[in-house]
C-alpha positions as CSV (number, residue, x, y, z in Angstrom):
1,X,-92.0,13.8,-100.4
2,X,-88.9,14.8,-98.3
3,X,-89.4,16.2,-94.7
4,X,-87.2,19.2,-95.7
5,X,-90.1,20.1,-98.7
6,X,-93.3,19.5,-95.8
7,X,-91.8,22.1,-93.1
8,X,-90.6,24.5,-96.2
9,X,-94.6,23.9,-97.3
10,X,-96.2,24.6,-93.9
11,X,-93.9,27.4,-92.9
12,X,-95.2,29.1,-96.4
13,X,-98.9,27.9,-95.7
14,X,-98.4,29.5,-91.7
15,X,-97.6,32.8,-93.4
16,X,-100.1,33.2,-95.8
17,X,-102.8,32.5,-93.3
18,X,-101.5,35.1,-90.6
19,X,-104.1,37.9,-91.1
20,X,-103.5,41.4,-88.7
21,X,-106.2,42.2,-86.3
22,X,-109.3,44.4,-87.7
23,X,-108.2,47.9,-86.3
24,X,-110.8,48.6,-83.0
25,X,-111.7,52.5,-83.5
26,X,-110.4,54.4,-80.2
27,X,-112.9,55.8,-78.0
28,X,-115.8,54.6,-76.6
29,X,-117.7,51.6,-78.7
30,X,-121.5,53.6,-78.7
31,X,-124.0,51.3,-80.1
32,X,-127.7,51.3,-80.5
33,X,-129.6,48.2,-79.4
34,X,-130.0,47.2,-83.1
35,X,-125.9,47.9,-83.7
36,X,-125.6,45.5,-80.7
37,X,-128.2,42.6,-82.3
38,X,-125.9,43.1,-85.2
39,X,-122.7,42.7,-83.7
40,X,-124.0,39.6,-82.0
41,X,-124.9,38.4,-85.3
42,X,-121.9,38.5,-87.0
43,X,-119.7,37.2,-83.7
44,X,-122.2,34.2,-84.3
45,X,-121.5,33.5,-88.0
46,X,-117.9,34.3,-87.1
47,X,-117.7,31.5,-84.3
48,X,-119.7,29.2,-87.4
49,X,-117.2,29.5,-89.7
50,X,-114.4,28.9,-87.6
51,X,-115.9,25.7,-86.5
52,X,-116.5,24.9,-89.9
53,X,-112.6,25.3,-90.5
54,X,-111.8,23.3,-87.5
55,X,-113.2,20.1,-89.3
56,X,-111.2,20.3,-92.0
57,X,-108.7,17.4,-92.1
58,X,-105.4,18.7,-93.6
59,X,-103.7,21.1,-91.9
60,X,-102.7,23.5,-94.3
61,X,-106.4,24.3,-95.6
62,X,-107.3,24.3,-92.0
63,X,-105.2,27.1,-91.0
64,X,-105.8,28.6,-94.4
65,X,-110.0,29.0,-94.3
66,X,-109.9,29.7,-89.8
67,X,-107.6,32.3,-90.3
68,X,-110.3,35.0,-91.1
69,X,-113.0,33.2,-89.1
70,X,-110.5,33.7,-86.1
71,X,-109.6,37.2,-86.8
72,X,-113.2,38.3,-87.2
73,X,-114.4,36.2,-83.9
74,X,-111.3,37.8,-81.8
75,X,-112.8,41.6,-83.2
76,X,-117.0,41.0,-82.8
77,X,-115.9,39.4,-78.9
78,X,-114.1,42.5,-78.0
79,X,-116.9,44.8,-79.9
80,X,-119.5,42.8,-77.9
81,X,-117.5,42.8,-74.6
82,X,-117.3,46.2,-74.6
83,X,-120.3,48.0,-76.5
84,X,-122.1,50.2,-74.4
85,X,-126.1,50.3,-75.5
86,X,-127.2,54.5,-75.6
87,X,-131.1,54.5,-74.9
88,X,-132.9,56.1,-77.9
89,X,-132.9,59.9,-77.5
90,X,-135.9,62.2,-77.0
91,X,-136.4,65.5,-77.5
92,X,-135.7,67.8,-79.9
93,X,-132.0,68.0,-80.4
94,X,-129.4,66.2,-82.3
95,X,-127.9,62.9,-80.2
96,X,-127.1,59.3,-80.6
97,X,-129.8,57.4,-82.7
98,X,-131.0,60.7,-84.0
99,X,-131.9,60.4,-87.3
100,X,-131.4,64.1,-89.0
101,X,-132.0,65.6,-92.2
102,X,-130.1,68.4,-93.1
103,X,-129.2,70.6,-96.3
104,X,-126.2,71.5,-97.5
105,X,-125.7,74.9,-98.8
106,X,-125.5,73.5,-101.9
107,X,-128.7,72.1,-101.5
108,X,-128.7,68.7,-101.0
109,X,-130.5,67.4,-98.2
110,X,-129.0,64.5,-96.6
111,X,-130.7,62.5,-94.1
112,X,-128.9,60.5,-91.7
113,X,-129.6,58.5,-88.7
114,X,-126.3,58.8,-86.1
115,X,-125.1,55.3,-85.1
116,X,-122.1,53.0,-83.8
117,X,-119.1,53.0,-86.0
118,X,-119.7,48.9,-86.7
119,X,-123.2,50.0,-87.4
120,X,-122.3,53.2,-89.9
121,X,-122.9,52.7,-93.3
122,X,-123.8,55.7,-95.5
123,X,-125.0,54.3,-98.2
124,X,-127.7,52.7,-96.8
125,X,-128.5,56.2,-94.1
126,X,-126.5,56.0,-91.0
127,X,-123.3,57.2,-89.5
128,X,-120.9,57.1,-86.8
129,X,-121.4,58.8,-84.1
130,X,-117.5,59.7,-84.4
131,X,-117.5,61.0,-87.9
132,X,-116.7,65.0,-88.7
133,X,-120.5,65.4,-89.7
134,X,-121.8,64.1,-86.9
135,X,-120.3,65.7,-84.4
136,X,-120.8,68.9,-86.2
137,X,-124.2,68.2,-85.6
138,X,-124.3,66.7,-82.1
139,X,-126.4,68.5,-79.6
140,X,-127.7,71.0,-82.0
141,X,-131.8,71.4,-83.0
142,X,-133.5,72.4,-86.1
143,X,-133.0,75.2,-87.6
144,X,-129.3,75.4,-86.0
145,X,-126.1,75.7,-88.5
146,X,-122.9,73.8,-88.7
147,X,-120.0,74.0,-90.4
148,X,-118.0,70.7,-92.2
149,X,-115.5,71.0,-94.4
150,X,-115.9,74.6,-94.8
151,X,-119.3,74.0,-95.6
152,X,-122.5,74.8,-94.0
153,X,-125.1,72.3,-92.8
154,X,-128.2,73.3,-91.8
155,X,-131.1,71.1,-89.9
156,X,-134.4,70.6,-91.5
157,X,-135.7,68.2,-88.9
158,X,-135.2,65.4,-86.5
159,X,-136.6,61.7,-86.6
């Protein structure tokens, strides 16, 4: 194998395995104490796998399987470095780590528990804290009205 064909190689290999940073949401990084546990978590497997990938004898494969690992441990450090835990809320009015079920008016009743944006997923009942529905809902108690969309929300109850 010529020298000429090994450079062409890695240069290709170097370029497949340059991945863009995960976009960090702007604002402040709001977690709950769970959302924080979880970030932890997956900065943990992330730091795993990239020392898995760092054993790997050739080169090329090396940079091929640590390029995600690395990406992913560079995101969860700055998500860790910089979450700020909110304190469960009491009381009776809409706030971070509020669950909230509300119906729409076309009568689906949603319930929702307010979270971090790594933390948000909707399919499994939670959302950021950031999202249009959310912040619709922010500070308001039961019984209170929002609009979304051009929709109205209403709130059944809190918790």
């Amino acid at each position: 194998m010529s020298v000429a064909f090994t450079k062409e190689d890695s240069a290709e290999t170097a370029s497949e395995t340059l991945l863009l940073d995960r976009p960090v949401p702007e604002g402040p990084n709001l977690v709950t104490a769970e959302g924080l546990a979880a970030l932890e978590l997956q900065l943990a497997d992330a730091r795993t796998a990239y020392d898995a990938a760092m054993l790997i004898e050739d080169v090329n494969e090396k940079r091929r399987q640590a390029a995600s690992p690395l990406r992913d441990l560079r995101y969860f450090a700055d998500r860790v470095r910089t979450a700020q835990v909110v304190p469960p809320a009491a009381g009776d009015i809409v706030a971070f780590g509020t669950t909230v079920t509300f119906e729409r008016d076309d009568g689906r009743v949603q319930t929702y528990r307010i979270v971090g944006e790594d933390q948000a997923d909707p399919k499994t009942g939670s959302i950021s804290f950031a999202s249009p529905i959310a912040r619709a809902l922010l500070g308001k108690s039961p019984g209170d009205s929002a609009t979304v969309a051009g929709g109205e929300l209403e709130i059944v109850r809190l918790g």
